[in-house]
Each structure stands twice: as structure tokens, then as C-alpha cells.
N, C-alpha and C positions, 0 to 999 in steps of 0.2 A: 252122415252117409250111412244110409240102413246096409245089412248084409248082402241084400244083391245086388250091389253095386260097384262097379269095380275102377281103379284110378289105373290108369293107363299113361306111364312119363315117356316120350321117344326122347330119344336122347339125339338130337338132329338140331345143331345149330344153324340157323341163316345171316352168314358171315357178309356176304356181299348178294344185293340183287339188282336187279333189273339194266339199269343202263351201266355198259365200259365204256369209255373213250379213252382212248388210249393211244401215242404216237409212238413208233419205234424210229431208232436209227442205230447205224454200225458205229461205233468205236474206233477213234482214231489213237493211237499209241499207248503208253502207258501214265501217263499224268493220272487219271479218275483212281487212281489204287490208294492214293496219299489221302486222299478222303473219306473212305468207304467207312461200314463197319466190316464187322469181323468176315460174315458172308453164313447163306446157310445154304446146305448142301441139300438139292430137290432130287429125287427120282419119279417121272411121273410117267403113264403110258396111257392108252387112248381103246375105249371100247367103240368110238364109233367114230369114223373117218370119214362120213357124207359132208356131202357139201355145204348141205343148208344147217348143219349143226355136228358139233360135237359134246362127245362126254369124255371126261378125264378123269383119273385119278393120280392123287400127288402124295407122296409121301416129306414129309422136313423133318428128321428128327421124330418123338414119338407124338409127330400132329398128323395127319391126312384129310383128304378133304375129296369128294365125290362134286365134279365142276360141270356144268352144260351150259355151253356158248351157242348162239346163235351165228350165224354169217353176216359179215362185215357190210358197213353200209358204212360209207366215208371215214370213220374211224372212229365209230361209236357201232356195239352191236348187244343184243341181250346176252346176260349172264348171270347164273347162277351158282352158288355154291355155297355148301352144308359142309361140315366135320362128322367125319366117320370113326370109324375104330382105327387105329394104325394098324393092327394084326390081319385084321378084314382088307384095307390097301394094299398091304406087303402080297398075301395070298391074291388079291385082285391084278397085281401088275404080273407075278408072275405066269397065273393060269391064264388069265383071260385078256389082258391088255396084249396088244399088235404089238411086233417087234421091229425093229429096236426102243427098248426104251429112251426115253429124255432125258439126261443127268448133267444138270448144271447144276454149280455155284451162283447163288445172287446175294450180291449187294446191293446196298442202300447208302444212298448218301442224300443230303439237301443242298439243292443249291435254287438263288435266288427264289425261296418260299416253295420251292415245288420238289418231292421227294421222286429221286430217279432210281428205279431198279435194272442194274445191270447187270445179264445173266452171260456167266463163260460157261459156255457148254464143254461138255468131257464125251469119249465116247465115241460113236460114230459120229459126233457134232463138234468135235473137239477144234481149234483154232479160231472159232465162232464166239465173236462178243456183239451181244447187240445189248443198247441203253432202251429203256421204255419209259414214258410218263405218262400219268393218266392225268386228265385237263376235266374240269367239269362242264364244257365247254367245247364244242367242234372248231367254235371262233376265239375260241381262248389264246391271248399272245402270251409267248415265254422266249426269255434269256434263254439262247442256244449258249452249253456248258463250251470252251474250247477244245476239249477232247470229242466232242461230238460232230461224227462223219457225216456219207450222205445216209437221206434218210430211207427208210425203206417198207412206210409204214403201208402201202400199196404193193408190194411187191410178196403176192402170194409164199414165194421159197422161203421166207423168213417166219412163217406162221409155223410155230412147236408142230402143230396138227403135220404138217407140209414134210416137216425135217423127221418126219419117221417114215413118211415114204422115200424120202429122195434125202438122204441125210446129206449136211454139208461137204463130208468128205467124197462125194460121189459129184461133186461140181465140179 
């Protein structure tokens, strides 16, 4: 490389892209806690609330990550998302992200080959358990866990985006 030339590193991960599929459902009693791991605690808030997409920011610990989904179509929708600075996040949820923020605990456990993340929201979202899996697959069949309720993977009030307008405690 001669002198005028200059090396330029972004420091911009692409963690996950293009297609989610993904099915939610509610939480039936406390059985899925005997399984879990430990859990990691999220705080995430939301610069755009349109309909046809949003942007997120997440904080876990000293990771964050700058997220833009697309709008649902049967239960697969685009998404993206890159790793940010956590300091740039922390500063990001509080000036700029819409309020209330998101603050759940999620675990992780496996069950029958497929790994479910179930997030207890705290917060203005507090008493709120919903299970998630993501399927690679819209036609993909899975063992329903016994602690898993109805599902609610259509049912707009259950989308993070949704619970900072109208949080669960306001139902």
C-alpha cells in the first residue's frame, strides 16, 4: 500500500440477516424455569414505530446491537442486525428511543432439537411471559413444550414494537 492510500476497518458486525421465522406463544405456569439457563437481562427501545418497519436498539450486558425488521408476513419477515458500541446503545435508548423502554429477562433452553427463548418482561411489561422459536421453515412441524400456552404469533399486542405503545399493564 503506497502513502495515499488509506485502510478504513468499520467495526460493524452482521450477526443475523435477511429472513426471521419465528412463532410466539404465552407461557403456561412455572414448569420451563427448571430448564432454563441462567437468563440475560435486555433493555431495548425503538427509534421507529412505522408500520411497514422498525429499528431497535438492545443493550445485554456490555453487547448492543442496532436491529431493522421489516413487517410480518405469516411468520417469517426481514431482519437485520449489526453490533454496535454498548456506550453508543446506553446513550441511544435514553435520548432517542420512545418511551417506555423494553426490559426483559430471556432464557434459553432446548427442547426436542429446537432452542426456545422465553422472555419475562419487567417494567411497564411486567407479568408478561411470552416463549419464541425461530423454525427455518413457515411449514416447519415442532413438539409443542407442555408449558406452552395459546399462541399468539398473529396477534399484533404481543410484538416488543406494540408493548411500548400500549404496554401490557395498560390491558
Amino acid at each position: 500500500m503506497d502513502g495515499n492510500q488509506i485502510l478504513f476497518e468499520v467495526g460493524i458486525t452482521r450477526t443475523n440477516m435477511a429472513k426471521e421465522i419465528e412463532r410466539k406463544f404465552l407461557v403456561k405456569g412455572d414448569h420451563w424455569r427448571s430448564n432454563v439457563d441462567p437468563g440475560s437481562f435486555y433493555r431495548q427501545g425503538y427509534l421507529s414505530l412505522d408500520e411497514a418497519r422498525s429499528v431497535r436498539i438492545r443493550v445485554a450486558g456490555n453487547k448492543a446491537w442496532i436491529n431493522v425488521k421489516g413487517k410480518i408476513s405469516t411468520f417469517s419477515r426481514h431482519e437485520y442486525e449489526y453490533a454496535i458500541p454498548a456506550q453508543d446503545a446506553r446513550e441511544l435508548l435514553e435520548n432517542l428511543c420512545l418511551k417506555p423502554l423494553i426490559e426483559k429477562t430471556r432464557y434459553r433452553l432446548v427442547f426436542s432439537d429446537l432452542v426456545w427463548e422465553i422472555d419475562e418482561f419487567n417494567g411497564a411489561n411486567s407479568g408478561l411471559i411470552i416463549a419464541e422459536v425461530e423454525l427455518q421453515s413457515e411449514e416447519q412441524e415442532f413438539e409443542s413444550p407442555h408449558w406452552l400456552g395459546e399462541e399468539v404469533s398473529h396477534d399484533p399486542r404481543y410484538l416488543n414494537i406494540n408493548l411500548v405503545k400500549n404496554p401490557y399493564s395498560n390491558w
